[in-house]
PQR file with spaces between the fields and no chain letter, atoms N, CA, C, O and H, PARSE charges and radii, in Angstrom:
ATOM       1  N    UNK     1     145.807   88.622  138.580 -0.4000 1.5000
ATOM       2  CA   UNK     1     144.537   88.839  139.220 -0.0000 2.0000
ATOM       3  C    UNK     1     143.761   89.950  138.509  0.5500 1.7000
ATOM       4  O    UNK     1     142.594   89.835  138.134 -0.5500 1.4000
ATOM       5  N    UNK     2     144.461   90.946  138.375 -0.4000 1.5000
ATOM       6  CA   UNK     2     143.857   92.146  137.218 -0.0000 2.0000
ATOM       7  C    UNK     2     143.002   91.358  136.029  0.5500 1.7000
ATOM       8  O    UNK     2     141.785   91.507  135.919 -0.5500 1.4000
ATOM       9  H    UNK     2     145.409   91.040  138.680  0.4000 1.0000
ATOM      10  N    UNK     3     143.715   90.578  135.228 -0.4000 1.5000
ATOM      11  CA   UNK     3     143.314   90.042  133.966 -0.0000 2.0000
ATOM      12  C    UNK     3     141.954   89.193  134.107  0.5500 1.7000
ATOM      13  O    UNK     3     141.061   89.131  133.262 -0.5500 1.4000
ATOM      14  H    UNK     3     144.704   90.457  135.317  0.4000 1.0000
ATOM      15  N    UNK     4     141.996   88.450  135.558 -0.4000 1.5000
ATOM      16  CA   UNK     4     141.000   87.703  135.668 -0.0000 2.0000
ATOM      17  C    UNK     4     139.381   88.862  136.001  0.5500 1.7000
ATOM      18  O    UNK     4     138.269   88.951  135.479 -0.5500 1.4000
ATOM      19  H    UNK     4     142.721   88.500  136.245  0.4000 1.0000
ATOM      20  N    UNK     5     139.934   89.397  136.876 -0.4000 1.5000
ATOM      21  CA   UNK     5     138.427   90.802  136.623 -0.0000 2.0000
ATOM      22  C    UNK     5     138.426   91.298  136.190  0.5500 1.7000
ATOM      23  O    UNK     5     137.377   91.936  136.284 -0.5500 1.4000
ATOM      24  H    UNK     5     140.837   89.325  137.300  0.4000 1.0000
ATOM      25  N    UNK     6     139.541   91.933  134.939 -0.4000 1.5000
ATOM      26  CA   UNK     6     138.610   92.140  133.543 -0.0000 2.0000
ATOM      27  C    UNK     6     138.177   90.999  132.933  0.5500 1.7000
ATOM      28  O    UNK     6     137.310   91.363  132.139 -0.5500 1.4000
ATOM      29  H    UNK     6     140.393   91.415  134.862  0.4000 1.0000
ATOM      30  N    UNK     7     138.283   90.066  132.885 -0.4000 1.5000
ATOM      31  CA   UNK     7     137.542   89.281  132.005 -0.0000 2.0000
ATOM      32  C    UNK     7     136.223   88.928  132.824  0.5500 1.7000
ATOM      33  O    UNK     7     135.129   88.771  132.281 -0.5500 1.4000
ATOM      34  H    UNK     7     138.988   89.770  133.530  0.4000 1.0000
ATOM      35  N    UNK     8     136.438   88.827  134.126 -0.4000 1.5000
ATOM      36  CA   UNK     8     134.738   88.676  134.936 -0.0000 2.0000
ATOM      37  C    UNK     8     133.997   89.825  134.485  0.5500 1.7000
ATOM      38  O    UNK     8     132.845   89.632  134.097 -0.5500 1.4000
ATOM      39  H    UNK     8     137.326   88.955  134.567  0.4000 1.0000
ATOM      40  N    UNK     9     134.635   91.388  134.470 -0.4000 1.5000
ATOM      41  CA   UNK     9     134.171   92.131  134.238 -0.0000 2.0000
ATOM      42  C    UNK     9     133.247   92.066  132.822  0.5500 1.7000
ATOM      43  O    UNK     9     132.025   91.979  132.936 -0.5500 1.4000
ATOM      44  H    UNK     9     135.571   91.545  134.785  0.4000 1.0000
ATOM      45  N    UNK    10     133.722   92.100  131.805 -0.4000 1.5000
ATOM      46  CA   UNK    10     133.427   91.826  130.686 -0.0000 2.0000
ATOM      47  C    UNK    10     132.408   91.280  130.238  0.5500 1.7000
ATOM      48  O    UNK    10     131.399   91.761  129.721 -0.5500 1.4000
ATOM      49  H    UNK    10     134.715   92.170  131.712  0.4000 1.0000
ATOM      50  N    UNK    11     132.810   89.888  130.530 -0.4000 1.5000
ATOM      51  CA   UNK    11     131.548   88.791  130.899 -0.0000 2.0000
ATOM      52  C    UNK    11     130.667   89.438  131.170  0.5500 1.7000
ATOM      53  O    UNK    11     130.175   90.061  130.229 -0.5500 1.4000
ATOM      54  H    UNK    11     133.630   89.498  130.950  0.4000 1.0000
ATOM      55  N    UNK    12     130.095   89.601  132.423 -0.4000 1.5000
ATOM      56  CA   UNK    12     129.139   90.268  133.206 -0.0000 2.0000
ATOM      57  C    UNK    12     128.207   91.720  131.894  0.5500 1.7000
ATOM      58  O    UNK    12     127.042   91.571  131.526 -0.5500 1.4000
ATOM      59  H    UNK    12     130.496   89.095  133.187  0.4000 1.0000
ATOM      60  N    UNK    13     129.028   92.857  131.483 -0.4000 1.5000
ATOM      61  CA   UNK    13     128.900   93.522  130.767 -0.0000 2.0000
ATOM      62  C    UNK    13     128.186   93.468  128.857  0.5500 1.7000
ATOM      63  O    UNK    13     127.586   94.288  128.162 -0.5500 1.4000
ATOM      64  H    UNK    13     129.974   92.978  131.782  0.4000 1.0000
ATOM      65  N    UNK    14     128.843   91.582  128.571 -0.4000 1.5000
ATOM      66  CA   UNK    14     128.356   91.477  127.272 -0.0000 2.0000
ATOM      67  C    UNK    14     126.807   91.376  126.863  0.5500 1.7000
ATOM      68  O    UNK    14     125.977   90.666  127.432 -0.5500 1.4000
ATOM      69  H    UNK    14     129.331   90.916  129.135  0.4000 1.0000
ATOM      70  N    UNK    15     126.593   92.162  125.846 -0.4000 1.5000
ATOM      71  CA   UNK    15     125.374   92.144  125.405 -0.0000 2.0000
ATOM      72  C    UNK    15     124.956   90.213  124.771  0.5500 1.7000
ATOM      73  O    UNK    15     125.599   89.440  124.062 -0.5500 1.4000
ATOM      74  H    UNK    15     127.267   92.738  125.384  0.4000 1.0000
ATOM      75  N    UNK    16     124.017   90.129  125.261 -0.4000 1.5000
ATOM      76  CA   UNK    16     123.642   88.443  125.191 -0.0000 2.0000
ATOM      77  C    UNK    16     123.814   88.603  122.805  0.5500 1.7000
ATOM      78  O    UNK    16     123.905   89.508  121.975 -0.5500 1.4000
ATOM      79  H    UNK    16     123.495   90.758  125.838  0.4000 1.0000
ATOM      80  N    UNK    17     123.758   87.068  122.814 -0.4000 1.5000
ATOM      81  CA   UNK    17     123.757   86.941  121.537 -0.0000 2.0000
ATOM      82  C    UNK    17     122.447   86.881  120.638  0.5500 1.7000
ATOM      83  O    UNK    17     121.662   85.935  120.704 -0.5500 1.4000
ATOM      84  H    UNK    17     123.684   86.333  123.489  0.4000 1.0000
ATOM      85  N    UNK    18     122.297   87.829  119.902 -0.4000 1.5000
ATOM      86  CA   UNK    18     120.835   88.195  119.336 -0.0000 2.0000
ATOM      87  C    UNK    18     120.482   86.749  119.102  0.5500 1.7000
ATOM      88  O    UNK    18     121.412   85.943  119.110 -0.5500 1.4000
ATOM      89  H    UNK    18     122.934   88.598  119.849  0.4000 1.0000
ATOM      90  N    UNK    19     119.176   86.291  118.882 -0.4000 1.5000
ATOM      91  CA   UNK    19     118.623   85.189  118.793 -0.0000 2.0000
ATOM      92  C    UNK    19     117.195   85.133  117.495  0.5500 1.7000
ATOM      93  O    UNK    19     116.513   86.145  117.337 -0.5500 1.4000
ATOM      94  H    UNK    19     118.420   86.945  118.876  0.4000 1.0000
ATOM      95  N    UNK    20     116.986   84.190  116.891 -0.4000 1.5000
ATOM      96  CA   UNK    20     116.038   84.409  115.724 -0.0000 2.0000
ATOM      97  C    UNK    20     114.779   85.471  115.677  0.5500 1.7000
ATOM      98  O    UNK    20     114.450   86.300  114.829 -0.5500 1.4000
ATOM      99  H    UNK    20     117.540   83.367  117.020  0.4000 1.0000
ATOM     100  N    UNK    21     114.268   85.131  116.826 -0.4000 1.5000
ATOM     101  CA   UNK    21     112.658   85.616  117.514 -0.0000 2.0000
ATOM     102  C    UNK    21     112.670   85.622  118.127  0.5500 1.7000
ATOM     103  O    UNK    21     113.733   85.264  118.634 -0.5500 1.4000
ATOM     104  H    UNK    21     114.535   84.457  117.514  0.4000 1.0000
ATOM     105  N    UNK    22     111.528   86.029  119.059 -0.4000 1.5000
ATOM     106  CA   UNK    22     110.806   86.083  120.078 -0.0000 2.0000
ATOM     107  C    UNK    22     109.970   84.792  120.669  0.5500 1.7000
ATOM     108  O    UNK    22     109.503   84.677  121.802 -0.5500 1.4000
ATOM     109  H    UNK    22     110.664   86.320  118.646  0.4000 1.0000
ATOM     110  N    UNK    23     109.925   84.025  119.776 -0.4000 1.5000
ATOM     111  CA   UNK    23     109.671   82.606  120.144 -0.0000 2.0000
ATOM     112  C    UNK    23     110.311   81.536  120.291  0.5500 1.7000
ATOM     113  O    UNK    23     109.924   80.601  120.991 -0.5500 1.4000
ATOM     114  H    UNK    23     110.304   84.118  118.856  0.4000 1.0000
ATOM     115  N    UNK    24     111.848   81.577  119.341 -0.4000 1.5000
ATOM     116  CA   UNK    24     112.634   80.764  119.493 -0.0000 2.0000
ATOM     117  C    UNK    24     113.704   81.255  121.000  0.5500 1.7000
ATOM     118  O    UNK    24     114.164   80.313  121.646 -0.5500 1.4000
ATOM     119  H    UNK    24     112.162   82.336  118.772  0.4000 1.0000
ATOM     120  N    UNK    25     113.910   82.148  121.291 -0.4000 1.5000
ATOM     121  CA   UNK    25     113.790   83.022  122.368 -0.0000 2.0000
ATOM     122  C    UNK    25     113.725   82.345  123.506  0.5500 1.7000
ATOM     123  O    UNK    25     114.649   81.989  124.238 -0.5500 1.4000
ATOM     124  H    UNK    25     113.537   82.913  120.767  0.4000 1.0000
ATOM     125  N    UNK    26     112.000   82.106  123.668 -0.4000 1.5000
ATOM     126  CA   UNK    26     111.305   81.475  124.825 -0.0000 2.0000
ATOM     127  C    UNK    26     111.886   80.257  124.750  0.5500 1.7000
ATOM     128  O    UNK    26     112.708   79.751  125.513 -0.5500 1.4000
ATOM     129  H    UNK    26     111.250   82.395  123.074  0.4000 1.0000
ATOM     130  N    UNK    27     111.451   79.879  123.886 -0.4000 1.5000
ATOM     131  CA   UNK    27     111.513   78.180  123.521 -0.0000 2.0000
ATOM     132  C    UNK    27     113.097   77.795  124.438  0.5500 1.7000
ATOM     133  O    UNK    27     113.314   76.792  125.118 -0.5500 1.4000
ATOM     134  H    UNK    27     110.782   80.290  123.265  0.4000 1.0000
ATOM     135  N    UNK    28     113.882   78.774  124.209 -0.4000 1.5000
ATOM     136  CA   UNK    28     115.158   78.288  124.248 -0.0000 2.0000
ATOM     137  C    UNK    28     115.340   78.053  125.900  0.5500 1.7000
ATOM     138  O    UNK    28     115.658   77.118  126.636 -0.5500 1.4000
ATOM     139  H    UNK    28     113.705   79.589  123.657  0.4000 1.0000
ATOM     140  N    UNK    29     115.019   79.210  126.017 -0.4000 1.5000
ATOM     141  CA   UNK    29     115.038   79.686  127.965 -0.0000 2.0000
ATOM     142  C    UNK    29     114.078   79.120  128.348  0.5500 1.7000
ATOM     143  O    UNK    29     113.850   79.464  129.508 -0.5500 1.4000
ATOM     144  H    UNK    29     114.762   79.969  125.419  0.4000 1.0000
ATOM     145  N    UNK    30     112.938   77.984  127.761 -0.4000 1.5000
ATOM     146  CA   UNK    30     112.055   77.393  129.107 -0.0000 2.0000
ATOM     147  C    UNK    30     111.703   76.152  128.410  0.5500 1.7000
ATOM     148  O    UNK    30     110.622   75.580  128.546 -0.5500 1.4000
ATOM     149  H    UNK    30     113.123   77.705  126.819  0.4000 1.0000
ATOM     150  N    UNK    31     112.865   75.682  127.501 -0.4000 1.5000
ATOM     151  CA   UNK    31     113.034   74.223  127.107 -0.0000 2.0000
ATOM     152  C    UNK    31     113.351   73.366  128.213  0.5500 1.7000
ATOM     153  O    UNK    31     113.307   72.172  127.917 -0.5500 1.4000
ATOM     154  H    UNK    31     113.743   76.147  127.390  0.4000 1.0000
ATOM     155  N    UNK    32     113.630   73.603  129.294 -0.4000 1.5000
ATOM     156  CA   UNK    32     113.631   72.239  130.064 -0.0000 2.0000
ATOM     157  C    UNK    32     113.214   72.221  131.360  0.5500 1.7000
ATOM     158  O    UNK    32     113.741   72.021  132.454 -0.5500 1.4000
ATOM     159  H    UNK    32     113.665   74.573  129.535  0.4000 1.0000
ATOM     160  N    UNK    33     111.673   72.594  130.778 -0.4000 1.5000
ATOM     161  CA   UNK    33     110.501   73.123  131.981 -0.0000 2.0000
ATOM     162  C    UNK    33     109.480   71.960  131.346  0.5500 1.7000
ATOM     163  O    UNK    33     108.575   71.466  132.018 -0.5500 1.4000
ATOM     164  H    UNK    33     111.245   72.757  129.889  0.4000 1.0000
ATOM     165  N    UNK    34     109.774   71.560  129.834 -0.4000 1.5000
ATOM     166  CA   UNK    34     108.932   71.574  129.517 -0.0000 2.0000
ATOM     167  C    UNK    34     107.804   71.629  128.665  0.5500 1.7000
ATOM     168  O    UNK    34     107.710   72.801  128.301 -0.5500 1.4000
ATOM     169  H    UNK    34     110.509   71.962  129.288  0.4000 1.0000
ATOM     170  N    UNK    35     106.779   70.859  128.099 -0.4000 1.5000
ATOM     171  CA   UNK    35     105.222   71.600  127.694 -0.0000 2.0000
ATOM     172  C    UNK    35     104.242   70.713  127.853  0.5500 1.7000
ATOM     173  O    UNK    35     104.157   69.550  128.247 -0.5500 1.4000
ATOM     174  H    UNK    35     106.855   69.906  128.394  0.4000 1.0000
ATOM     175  N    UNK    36     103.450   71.619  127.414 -0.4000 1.5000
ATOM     176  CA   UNK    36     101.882   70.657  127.601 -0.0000 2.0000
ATOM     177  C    UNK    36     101.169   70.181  126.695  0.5500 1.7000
ATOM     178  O    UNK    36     100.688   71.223  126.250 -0.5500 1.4000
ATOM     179  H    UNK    36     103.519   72.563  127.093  0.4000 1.0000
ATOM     180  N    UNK    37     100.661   69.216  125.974 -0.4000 1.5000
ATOM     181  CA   UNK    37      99.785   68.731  125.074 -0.0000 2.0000
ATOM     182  C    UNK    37      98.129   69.656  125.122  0.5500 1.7000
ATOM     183  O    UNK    37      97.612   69.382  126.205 -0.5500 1.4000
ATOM     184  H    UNK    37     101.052   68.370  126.336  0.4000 1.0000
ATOM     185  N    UNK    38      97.498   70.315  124.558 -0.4000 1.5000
ATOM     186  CA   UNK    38      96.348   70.951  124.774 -0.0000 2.0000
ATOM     187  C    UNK    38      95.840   69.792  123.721  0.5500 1.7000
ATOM     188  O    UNK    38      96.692   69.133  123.125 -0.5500 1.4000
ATOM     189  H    UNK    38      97.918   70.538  123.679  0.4000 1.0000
ATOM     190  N    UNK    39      94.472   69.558  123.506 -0.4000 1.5000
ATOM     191  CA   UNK    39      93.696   69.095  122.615 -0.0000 2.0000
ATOM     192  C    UNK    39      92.421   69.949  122.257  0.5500 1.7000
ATOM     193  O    UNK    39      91.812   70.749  122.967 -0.5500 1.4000
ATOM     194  H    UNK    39      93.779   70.093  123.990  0.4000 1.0000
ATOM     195  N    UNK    40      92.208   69.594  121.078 -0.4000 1.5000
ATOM     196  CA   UNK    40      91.224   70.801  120.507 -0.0000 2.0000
ATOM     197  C    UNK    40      89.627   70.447  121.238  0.5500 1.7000
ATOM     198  O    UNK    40      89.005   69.419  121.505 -0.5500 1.4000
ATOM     199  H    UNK    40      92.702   68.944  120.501  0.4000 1.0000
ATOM     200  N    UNK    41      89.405   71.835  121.368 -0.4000 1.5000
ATOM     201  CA   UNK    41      88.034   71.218  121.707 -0.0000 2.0000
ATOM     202  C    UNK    41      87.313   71.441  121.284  0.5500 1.7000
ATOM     203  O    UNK    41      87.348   72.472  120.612 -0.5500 1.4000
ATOM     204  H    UNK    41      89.910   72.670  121.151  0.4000 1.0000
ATOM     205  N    UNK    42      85.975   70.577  121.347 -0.4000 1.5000
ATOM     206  CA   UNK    42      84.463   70.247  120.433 -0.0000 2.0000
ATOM     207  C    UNK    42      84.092   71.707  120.637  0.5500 1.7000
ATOM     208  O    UNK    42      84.348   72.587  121.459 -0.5500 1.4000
ATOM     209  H    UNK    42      85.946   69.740  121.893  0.4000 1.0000
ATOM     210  N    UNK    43      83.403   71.581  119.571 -0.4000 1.5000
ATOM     211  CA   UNK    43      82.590   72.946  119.296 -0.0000 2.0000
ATOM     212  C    UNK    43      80.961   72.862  119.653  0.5500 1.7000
ATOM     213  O    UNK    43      80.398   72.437  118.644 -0.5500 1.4000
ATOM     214  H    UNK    43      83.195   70.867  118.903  0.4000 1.0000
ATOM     215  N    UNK    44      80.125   73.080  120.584 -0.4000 1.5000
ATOM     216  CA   UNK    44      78.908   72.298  120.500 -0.0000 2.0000
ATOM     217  C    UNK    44      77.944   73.096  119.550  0.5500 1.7000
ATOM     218  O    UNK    44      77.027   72.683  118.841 -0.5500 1.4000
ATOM     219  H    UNK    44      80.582   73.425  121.403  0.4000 1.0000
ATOM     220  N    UNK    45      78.426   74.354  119.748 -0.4000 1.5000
ATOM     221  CA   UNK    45      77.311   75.423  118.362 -0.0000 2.0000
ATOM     222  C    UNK    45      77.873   75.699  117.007  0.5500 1.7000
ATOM     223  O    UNK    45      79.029   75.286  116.920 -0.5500 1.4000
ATOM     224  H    UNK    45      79.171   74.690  120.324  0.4000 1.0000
ATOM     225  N    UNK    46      77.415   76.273  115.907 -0.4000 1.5000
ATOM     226  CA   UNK    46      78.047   75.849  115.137 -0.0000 2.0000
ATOM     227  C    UNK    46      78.741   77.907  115.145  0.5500 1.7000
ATOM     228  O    UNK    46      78.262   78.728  115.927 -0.5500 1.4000
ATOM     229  H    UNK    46      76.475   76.608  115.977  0.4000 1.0000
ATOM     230  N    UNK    47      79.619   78.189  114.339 -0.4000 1.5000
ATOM     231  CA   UNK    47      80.292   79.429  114.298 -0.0000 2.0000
ATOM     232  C    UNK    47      79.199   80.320  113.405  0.5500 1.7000
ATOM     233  O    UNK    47      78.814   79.928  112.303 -0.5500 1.4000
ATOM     234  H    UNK    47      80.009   77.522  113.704  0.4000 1.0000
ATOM     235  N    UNK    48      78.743   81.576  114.018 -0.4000 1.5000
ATOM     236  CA   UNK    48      78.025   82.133  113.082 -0.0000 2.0000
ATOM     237  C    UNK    48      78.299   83.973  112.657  0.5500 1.7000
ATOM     238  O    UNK    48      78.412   84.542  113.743 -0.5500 1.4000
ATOM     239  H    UNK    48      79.055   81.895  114.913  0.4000 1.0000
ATOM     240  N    UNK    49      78.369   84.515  112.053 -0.4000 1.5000
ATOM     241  CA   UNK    49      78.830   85.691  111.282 -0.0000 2.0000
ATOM     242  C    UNK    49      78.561   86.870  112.218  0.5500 1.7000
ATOM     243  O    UNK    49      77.528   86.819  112.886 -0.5500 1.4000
ATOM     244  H    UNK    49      78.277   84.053  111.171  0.4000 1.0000
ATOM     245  N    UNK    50      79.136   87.620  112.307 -0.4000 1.5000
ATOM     246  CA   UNK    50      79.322   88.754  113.007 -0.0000 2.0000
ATOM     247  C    UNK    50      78.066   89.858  112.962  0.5500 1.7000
ATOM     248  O    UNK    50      77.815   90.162  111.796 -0.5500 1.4000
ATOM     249  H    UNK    50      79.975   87.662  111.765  0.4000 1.0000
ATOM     250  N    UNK    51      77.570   90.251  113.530 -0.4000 1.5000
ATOM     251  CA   UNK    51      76.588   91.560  113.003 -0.0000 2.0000
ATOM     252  C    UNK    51      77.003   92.896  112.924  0.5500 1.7000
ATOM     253  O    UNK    51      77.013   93.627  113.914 -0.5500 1.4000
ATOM     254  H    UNK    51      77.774   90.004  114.478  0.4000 1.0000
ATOM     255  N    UNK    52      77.367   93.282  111.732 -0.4000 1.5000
ATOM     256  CA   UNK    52      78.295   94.318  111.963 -0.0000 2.0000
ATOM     257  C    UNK    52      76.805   95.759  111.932  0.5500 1.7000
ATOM     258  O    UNK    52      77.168   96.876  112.301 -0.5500 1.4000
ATOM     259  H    UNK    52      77.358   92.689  110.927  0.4000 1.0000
ATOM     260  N    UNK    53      75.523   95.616  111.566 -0.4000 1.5000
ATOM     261  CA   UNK    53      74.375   96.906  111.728 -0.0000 2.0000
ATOM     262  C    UNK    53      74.645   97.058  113.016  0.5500 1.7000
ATOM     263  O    UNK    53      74.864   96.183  113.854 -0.5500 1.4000
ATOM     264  H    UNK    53      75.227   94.709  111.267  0.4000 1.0000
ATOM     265  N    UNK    54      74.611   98.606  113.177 -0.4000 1.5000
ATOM     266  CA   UNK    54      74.634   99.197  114.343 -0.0000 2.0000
ATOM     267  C    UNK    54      72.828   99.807  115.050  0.5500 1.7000
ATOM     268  O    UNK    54      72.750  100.373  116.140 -0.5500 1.4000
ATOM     269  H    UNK    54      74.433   99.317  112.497  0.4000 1.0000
């Protein structure tokens, strides 16, 4: 019985196993939630340059 709560113990205690990123990460932990298709959307004006004069 000892042997078995150290090893629950343990368990409980291990540092998780490093993983690639921060995205593969997510991906991993909310892969079977899921995703969503987005589609791009129309642009109706056209993109125009910043004014950087103050």
């Amino acid at each position: 019985m000892e042997a078995e709560i150290r090893t629950i113990l343990a368990e409980a205690v291990r540092e998780p196993d490093p993983v690639e990123n921060l995205f593969t990460a997510l991906l991993d932990r909310f892969a079977d939630i899921g995703g969503v298709e987005l589609g791009m959307l129309s642009r109706s004006t056209r993109p125009r340059a910043a004014d950087l004069s103050a």
